[in-house]
C-alpha positions in Angstrom: 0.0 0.0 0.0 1.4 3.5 -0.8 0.4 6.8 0.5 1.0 10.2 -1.5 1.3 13.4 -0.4 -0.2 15.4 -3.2 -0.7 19.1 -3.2 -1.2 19.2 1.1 -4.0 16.2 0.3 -3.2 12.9 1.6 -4.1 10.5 -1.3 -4.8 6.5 0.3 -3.7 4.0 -2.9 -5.4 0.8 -2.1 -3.7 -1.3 -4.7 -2.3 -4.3 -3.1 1.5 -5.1 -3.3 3.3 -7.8 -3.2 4.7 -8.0 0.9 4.0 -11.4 1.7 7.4 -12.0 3.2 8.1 -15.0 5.6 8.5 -14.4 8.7 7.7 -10.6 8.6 5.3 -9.2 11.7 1.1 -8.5 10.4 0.6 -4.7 10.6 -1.7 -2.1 9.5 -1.7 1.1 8.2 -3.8 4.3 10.3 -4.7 7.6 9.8 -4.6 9.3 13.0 -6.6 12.5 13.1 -7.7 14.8 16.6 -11.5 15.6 18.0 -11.4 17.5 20.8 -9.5 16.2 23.0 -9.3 12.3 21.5 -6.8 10.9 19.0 -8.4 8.7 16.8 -7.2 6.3 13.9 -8.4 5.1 11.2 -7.5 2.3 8.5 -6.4 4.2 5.8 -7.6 1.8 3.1 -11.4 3.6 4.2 -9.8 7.1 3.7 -10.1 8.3 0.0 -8.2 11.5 0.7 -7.6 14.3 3.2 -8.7 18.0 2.3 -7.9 21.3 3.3 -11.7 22.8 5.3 -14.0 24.4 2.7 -17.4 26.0 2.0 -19.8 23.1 3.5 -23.3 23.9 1.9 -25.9 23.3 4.5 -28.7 21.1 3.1 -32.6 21.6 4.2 -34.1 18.9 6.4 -30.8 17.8 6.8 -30.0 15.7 10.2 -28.4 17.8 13.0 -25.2 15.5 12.4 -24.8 16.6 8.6 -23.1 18.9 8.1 -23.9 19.4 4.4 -22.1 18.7 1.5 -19.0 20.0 -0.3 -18.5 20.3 -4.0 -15.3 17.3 -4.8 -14.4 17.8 -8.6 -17.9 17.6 -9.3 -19.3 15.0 -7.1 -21.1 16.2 -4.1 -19.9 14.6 -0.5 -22.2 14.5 2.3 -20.3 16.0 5.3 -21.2 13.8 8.5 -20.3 15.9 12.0 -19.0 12.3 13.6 -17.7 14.7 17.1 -21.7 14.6 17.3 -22.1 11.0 16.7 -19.2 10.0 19.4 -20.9 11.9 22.0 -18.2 15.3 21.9 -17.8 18.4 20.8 -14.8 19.6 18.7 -13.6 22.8 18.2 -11.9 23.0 14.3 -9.5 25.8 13.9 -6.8 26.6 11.4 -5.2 22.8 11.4 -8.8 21.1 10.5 -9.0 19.2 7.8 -12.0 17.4 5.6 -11.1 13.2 5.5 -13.2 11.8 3.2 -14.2 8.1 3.7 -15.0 5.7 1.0 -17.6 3.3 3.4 -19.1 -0.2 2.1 -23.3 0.8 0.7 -24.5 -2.8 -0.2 -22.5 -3.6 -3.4 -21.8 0.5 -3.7 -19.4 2.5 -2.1 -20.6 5.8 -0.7 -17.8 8.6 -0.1 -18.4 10.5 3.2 -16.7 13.6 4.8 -15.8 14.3 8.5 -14.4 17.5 9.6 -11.0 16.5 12.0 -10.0 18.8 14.1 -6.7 18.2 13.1 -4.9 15.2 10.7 -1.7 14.4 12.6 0.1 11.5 10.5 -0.1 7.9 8.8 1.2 5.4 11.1 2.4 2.0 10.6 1.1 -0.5 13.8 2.0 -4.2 14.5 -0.8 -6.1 15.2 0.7 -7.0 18.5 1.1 -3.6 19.2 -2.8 -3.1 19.1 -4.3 -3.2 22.9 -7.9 -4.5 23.7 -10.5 -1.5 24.4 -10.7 -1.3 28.1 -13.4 -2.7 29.9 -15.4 0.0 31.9 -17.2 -2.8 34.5 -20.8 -0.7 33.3 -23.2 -1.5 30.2 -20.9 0.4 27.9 -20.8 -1.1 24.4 -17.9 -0.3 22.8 -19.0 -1.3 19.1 -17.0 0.2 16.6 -14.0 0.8 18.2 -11.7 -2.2 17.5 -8.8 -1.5 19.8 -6.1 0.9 21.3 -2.7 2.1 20.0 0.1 4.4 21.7 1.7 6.5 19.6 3.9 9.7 20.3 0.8 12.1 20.4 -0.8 9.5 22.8 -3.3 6.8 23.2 -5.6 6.5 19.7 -8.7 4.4 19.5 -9.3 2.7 16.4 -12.3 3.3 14.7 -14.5 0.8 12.5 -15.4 4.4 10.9 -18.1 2.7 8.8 -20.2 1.9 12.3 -20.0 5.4 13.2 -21.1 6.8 9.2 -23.7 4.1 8.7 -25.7 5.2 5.9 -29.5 5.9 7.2 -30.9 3.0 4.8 -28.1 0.7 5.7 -28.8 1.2 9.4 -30.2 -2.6 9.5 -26.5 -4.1 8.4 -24.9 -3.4 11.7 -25.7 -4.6 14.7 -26.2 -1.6 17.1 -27.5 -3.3 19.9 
């Protein structure tokens, strides 16, 4: 997998290459971005690119957790505010960025855009390196979030970010409950 730098946008190439190489340690590739306070990361083989913040067109009736929709080389992206659907509030300022998400519709593949606080890197993890999700001893359900890493900006959840952008009329595909 290779990952460009093109023009201050973060480009994710999902072509597969050739690193089957015996004896060489499972990892995966994240993008970790900032909300609020959290770190998160997210497999960037989901991300489609990363955007400098731009004019988000609010659209009627919307849901209070779109945001609206940006103009992408003429495709329209449906910005998602997923601070709101985690339960916080962030606070973009000149760092944020717009990560667009390619997320799994049926047999289609919907692109979907988050406004990060901030994008702080791609990072390579062992798979031994990813922790368990704390158990909180309460009726918590932690679906979604499919571990813990520590990395130099501190400890990241990762995110199954197609729970979190479920698609309203693909709601019935993942089990909430």
């Amino acid at each position: 997998m290779r990952v460009e730098a093109l023009r201050g946008e973060i480009v994710a190439d999902n072509g597969v290459e050739d690193d089957l190489g015996e004896g060489k340690p499972s990892s995966a590739t994240y993008l970790m971005f900032q909300l609020g306070q959290r770190i998160f990361a997210v497999d960037v083989r989901c991300v489609r690119e990363v955007l400098a913040v731009c004019e988000i067109l609010p659209l009627p009736n919307a849901p209070p957790d779109v945001l609206g929709v940006i103009d992408l080389r003429n495709q329209g992206i449906a910005i998602v505010d997923l601070a709101s659907r985690l339960g916080m509030v962030s606070s973009p300022g000149d760092d944020a960025r717009i990560v667009v998400f390619e997320i799994p519709q049926g047999a289609d593949i919907v692109s979907l855009g988050v406004v990060a606080d901030q994008v702080l890197r791609v990072h390579e993890v062992a798979e031994e390196d990813v922790e368990p999700v704390a158990r909180t001893g309460a009726d918590w359900q932690g679906d979604g979030v499919k571990g813990m890493i520590r990395t130099e900006d501190g400890l990241a959840l990762i995110l199954g970010i197609e729970r979190f952008l479920a698609v309203a009329d693909t709601l019935g595909e993942y089990d909430f409950e």
